[in-house]
C-alpha positions as CSV (number, residue, x, y, z in Angstrom):
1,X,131.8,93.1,140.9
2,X,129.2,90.0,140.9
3,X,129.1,88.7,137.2
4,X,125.8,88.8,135.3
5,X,125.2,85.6,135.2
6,X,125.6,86.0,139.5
7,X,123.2,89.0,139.3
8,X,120.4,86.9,137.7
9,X,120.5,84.0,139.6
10,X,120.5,86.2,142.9
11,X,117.5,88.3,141.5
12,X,116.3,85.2,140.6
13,X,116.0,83.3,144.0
14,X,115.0,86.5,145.9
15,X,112.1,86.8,144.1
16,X,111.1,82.6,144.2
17,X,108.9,82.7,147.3
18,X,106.7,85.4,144.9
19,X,106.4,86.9,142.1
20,X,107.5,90.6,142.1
21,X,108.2,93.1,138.9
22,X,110.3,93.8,137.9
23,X,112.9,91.1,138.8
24,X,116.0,93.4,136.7
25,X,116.5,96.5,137.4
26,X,118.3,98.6,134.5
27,X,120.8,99.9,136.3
28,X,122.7,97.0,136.2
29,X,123.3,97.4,132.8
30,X,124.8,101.0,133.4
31,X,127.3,99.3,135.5
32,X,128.1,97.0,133.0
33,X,128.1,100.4,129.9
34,X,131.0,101.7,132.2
35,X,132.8,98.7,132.0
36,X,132.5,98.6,128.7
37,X,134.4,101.9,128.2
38,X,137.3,100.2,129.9
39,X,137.3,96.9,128.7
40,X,136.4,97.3,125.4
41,X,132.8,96.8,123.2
42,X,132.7,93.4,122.9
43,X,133.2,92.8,126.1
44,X,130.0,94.3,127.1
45,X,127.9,92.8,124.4
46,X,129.5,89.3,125.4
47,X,127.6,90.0,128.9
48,X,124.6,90.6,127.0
49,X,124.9,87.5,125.3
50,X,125.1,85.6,128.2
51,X,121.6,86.3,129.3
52,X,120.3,84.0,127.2
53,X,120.1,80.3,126.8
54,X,120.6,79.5,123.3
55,X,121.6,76.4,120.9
56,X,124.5,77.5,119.5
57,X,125.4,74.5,117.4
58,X,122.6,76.7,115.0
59,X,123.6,80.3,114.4
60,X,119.7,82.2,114.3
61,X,120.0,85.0,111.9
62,X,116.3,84.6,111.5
63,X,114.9,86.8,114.5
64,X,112.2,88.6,112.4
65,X,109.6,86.0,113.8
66,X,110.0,86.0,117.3
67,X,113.4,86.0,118.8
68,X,114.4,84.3,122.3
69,X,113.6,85.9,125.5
70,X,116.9,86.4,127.8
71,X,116.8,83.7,130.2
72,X,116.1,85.8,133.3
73,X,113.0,87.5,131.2
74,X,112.2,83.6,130.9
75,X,112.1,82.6,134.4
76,X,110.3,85.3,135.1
77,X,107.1,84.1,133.1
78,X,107.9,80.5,134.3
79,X,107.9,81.8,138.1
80,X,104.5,83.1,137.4
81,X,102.7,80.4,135.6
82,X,103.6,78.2,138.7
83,X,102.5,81.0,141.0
84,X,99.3,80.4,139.4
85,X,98.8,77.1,138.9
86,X,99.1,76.7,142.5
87,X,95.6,78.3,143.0
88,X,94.7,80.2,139.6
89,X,91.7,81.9,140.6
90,X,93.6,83.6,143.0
91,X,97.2,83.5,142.6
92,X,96.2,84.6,139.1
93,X,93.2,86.7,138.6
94,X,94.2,88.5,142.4
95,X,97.5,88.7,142.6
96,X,99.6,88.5,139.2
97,X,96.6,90.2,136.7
98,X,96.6,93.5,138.8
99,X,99.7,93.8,137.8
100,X,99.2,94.2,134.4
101,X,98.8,97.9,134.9
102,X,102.4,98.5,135.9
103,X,103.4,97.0,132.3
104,X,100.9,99.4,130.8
105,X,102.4,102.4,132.6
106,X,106.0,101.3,131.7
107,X,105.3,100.5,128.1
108,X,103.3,103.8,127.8
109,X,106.3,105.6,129.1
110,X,108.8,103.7,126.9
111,X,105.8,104.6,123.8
112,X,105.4,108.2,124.6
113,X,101.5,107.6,125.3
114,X,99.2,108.0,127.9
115,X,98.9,104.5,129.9
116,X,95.4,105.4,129.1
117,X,95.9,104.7,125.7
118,X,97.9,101.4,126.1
119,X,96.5,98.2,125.7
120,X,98.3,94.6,126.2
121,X,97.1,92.2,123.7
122,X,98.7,89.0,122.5
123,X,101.4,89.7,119.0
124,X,101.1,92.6,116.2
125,X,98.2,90.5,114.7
126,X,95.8,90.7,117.1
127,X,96.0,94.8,117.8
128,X,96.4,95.4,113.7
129,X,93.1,93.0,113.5
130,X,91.4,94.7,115.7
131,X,91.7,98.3,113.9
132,X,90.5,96.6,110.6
133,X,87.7,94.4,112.0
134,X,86.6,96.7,114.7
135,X,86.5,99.9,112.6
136,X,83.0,101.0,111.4
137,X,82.7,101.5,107.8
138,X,80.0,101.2,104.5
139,X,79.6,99.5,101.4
140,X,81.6,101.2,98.7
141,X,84.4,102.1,101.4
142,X,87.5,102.4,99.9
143,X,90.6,101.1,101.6
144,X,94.6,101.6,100.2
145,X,97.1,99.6,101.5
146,X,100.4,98.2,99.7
147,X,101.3,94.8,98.2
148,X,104.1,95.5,100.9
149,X,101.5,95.2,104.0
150,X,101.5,92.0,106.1
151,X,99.6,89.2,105.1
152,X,97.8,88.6,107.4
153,X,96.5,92.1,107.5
154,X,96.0,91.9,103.8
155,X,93.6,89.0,104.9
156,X,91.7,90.9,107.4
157,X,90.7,93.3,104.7
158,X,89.8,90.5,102.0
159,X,87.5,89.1,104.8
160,X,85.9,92.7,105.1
161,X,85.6,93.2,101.4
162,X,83.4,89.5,101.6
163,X,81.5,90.3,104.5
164,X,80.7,94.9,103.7
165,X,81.5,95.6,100.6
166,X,84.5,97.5,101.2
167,X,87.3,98.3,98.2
168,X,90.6,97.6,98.8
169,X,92.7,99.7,96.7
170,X,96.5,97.7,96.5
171,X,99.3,99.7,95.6
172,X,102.0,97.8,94.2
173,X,105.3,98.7,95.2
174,X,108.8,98.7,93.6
175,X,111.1,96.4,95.8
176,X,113.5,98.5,96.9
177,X,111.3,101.8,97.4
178,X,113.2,104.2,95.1
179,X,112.3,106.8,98.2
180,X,110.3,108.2,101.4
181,X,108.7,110.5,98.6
182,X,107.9,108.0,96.1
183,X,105.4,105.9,98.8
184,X,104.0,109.0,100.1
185,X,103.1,109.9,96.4
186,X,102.0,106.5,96.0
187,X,99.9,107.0,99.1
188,X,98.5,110.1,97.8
189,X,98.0,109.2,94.3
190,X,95.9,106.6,95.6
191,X,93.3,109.0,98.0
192,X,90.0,109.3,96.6
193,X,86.5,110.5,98.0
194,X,85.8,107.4,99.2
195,X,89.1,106.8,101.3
196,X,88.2,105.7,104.6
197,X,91.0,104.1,106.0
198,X,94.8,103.4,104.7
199,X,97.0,100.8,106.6
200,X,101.1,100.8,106.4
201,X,103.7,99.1,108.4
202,X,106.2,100.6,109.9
203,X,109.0,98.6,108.9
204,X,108.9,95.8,105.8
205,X,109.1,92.2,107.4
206,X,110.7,91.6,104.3
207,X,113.0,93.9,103.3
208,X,113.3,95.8,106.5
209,X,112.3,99.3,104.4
210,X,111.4,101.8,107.6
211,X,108.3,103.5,106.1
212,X,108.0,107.8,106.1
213,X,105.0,107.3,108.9
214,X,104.6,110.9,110.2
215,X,104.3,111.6,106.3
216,X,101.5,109.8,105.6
217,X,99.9,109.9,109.1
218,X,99.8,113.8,108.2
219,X,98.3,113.3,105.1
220,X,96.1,111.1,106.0
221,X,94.9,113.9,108.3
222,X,94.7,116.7,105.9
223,X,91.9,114.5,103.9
224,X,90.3,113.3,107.6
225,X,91.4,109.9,106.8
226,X,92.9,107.5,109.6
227,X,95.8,105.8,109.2
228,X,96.7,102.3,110.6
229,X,100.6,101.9,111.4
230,X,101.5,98.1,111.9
231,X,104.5,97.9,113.4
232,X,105.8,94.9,114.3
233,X,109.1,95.1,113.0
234,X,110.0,98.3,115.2
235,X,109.3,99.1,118.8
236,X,112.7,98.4,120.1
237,X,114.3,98.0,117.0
238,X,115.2,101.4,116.9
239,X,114.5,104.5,119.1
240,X,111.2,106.6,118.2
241,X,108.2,107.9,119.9
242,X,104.0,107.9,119.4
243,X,105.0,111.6,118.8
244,X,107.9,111.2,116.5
245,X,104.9,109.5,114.6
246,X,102.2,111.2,115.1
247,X,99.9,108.5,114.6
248,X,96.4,107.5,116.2
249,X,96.6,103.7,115.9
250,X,100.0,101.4,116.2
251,X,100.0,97.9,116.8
252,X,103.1,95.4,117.2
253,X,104.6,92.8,118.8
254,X,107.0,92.6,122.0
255,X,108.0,88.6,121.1
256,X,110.6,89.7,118.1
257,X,113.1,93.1,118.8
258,X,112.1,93.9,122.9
259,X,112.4,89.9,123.4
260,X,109.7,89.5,125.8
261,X,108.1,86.3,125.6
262,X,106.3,84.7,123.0
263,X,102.5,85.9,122.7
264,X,102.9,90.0,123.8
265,X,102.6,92.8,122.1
266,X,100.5,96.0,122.3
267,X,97.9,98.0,121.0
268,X,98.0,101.9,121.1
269,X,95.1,104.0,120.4
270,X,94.1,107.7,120.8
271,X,92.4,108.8,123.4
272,X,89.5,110.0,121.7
273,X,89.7,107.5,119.3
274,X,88.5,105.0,121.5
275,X,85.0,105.4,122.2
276,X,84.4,104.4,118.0
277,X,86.8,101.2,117.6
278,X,85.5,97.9,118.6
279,X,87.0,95.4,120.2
280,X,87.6,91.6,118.5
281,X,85.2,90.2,121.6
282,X,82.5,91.7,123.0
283,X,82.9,92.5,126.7
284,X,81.0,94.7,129.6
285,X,80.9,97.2,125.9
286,X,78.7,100.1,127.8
287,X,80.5,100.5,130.7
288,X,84.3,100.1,129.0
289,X,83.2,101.8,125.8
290,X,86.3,104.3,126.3
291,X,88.4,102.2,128.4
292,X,91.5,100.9,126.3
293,X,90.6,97.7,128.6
294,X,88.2,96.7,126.3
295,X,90.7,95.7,123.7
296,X,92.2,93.2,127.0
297,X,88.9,91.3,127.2
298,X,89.7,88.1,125.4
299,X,88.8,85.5,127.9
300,X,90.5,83.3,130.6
301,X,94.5,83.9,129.2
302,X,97.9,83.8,131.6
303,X,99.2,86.9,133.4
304,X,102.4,85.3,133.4
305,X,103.4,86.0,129.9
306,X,102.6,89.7,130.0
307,X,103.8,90.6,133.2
308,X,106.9,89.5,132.1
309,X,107.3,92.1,129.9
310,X,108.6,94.4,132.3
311,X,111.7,92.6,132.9
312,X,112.3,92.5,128.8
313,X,111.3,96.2,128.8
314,X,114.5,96.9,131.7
315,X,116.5,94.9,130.1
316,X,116.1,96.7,126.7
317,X,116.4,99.9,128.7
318,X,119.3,98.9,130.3
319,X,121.0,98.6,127.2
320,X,119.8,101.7,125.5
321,X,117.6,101.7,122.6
322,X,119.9,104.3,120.7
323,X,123.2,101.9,121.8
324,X,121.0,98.7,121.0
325,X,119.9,100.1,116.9
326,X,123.4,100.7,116.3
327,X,124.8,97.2,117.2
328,X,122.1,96.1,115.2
329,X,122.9,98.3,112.1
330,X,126.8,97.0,113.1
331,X,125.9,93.4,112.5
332,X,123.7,94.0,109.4
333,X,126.8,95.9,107.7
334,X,129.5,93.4,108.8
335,X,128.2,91.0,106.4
336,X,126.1,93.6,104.0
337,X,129.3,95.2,103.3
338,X,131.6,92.0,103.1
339,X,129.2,90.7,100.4
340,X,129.0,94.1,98.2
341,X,132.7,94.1,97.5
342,X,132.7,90.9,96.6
343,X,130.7,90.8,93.7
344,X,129.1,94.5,93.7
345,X,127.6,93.7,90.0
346,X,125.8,90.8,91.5
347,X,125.0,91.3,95.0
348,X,121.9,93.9,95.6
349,X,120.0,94.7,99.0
350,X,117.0,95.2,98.6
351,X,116.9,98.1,101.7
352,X,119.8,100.9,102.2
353,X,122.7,99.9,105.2
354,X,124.7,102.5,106.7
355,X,124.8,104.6,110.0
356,X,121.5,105.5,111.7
357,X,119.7,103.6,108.6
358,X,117.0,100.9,109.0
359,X,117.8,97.7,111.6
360,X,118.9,94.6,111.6
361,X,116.9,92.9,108.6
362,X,118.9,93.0,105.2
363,X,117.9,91.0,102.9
364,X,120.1,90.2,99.9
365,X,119.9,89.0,96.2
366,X,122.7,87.3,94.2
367,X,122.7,87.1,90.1
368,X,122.5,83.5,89.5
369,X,121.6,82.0,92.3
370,X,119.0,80.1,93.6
371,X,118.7,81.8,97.3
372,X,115.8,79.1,98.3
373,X,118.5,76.6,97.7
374,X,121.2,78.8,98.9
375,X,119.4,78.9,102.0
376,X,119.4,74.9,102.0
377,X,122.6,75.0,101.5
378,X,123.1,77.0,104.5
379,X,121.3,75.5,106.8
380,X,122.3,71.6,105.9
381,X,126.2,72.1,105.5
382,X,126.8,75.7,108.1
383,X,123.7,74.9,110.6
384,X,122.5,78.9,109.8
385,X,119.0,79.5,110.0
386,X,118.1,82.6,107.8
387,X,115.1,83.5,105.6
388,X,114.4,82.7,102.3
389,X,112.5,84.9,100.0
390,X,111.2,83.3,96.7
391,X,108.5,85.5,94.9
392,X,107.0,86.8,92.0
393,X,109.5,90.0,92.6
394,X,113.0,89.1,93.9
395,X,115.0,86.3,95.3
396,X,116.8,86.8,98.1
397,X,117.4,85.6,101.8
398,X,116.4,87.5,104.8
399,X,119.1,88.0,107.3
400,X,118.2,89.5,110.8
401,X,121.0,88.8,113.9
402,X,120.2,90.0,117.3
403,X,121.8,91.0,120.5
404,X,122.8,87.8,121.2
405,X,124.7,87.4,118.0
406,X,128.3,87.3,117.6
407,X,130.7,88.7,115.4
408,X,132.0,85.3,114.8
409,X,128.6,83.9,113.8
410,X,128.1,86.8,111.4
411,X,131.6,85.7,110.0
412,X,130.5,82.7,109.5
413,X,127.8,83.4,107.7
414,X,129.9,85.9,105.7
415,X,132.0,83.2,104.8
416,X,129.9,80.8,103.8
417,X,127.6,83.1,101.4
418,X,131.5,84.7,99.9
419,X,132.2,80.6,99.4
420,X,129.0,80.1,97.5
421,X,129.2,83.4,95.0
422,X,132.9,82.1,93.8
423,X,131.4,78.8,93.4
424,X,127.9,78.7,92.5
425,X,127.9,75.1,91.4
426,X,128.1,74.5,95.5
427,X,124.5,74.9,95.8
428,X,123.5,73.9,92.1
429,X,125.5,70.6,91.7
């Protein structure tokens, strides 16, 4: 059997004359699941991990951001951007744009949404923005959203409250939420007459707490209220559908846990929701009033970057998204775990581990330490890139591997922290 790394490479140069989609096809990767039966798991994921090109004299356990696309999903986008600048006006508004709509059929399937409903738009930002800014509402409006919400969504609302008049109503949440019924009562507690909107995210970029959404999208809907799910942290982090949801509006980003390239994402909305939300710019707005395209109309942007999401999008279905959230979880407990029976009176996460809980992120706080120099520490004497988290609430270090990360690198990094909570005074001499 060809290796991989063969596979790509021949995909690679069959498609060089031009550009087709997708350039993988997933069942590759169920050749490679069999093998992995026989050879063993690691085996399988160390295939995985050599789809991408990656400095490894730095072990990245800071992939909340954006993470690297493989390399494949890569060429793929660099294929295209030559394609065009060969003769943009056609190569790119004629021949590679068109195909946007196969990436808004396959990322509709992969939602559970009609492609209908499915626009392409450029990270989580840009489709969460657009439900705030492009949302009708009055003076007086009251908004509820969470100390927990993203800040740059948090910013989006300020600029509303300048501009109309709105309320936002801030709930301040206990790091970790005690429980899915304590932020739905939150939620709740919070709902008064004026209530017009209420914005959550799926999963906490901080603390990687996976929100009750198809609670609160239901309440919302018993008081006729919409709610706004941002969730950039989750599509492909874990399996789930619009349905297992139940939501109207979801935005997120493709560049951090599908691994597309840097500057996709997606904006879902209803159906019937569509005619009443603007978009960010103004376009042909009669004639697309309820065409989801009106949220694509941004100006003169590459097709090369969102085409190439259907090669991420088969190579995170060739993997599995139920296979894919476990070896994530995996990863997050190796070191999670190591670190709790260390010192389990001064190590706390700040989100629950175990099976079929959460992702990858884990964030952790030590008694006595520092983590903002911890992480300095890390990073200057290990060459480990992680997160750190120094607020008015906790301090603690974000840790979020990938597919590409290995066991050893997690060790590592176990290590290393297991080194510095026998010995504080490495980090404080």
């Amino acid at each position: 059997m060809p290796s991989r790394r063969q596979f790509l490479r021949s995909a690679a140069l069959a498609g060089a004359a031009v550009p087709a989609l997708p350039a993988l096809r997933a069942d590759a990767f169920q050749v490679l699941a069999r093998a992995a039966q026989a050879t063993g798991e690691e085996d399988y994921w160390g295939e995985i991990q050599r789809a991408f090109d990656l400095d490894r004299t730095l072990i990245n356990l800071n992939n909340g951001g954006c993470s690297p696309a493989p390399t494949h999903v890569l060429e793929q986008m660099i294929r295209d951007l030559r394609f065009s600048n060969t003769l943009p006006v056609e190569h790119m508004w004629r021949v590679l744009e068109p195909r946007l709509e196969s990436v808004r059929r396959d990322l509709a399937r992969a939602f559970g949404c009609d492609a209908e409903e499915m626009a392409i738009t450029r990270n989580a930002s840009e489709s969460n923005l657009t439900m705030i800014m492009g949302t009708d509402f009055a003076r007086g409006d009251e908004i509820i959203v969470t100390t927990q919400n993203y800040p740059r969504m948090l910013s989006g609302w300020e600029q509303r409250v300048a501009r109309d008049g709105l309320v936002l109503r801030k709930l301040r949440l206990p790091t970790p939420v005690p429980s899915d019924a304590h932020f739905v009562q939150q939620i709740a507690g919070a709902i008064t007459p004026r209530t017009r909107a209420i914005e959550i995210m799926h999963v906490n970029n901080v603390t990687g707490y996976v929100a009750p959404v198809r609670q609160v999208v239901e309440l919302g809907r018993t008081h006729g209220i919409p709610v706004f799910v941002d969730g950039a942290h989750a599509f492909a982090h874990f399996p789930f559908t619009r349905d297992d949801l139940g939501c109207d509006y979801y935005g997120t980003s493709l560049h951090k846990w599908l691994l597309a390239p840097i500057g996709t994402g997606f904006l879902y909305v209803r159906k019937e929701r569509i005619p009443a939300l603007w978009p960010i710019m103004g376009g042909a707005e009669q004639r697309m009033r309820a065409d989801i395209r009106k949220y694509e109309e941004i100006g003169t942007h590459p097709a090369a970057n969102h085409n190439a999401i259907a090669v991420a999008l088969a190579f995170h279905e060739g993997i599995g998204a139920a296979r894919k959230a476990a070896r994530l979880r995996w990863l997050r407990d190796r070191w999670a775990r190591a670190l709790l029976a260390e010192a389990p009176d001064r190590v706390r996460l700040l989100a629950p581990i175990g099976e079929g809980v959460g992702g990858a992120i884990g964030v952790v706080t030590v008694a006595g330490l520092d983590m903002g120099k911890v992480y300095g520490w890390l990073r200057t004497k290990h060459g480990i890139v992680a997160t750190p988290l120094v607020n008015d609430e906790f301090n603690g270090l974000r840790v979020t591997p990938n597919v590409y990360t290995t066991p050893r690198e997690i060790d590592v990094f176990t290590e290393a922290m297991l080194a510095v909570i026998r010995k504080p005074e490495l980090v404080t001499a």
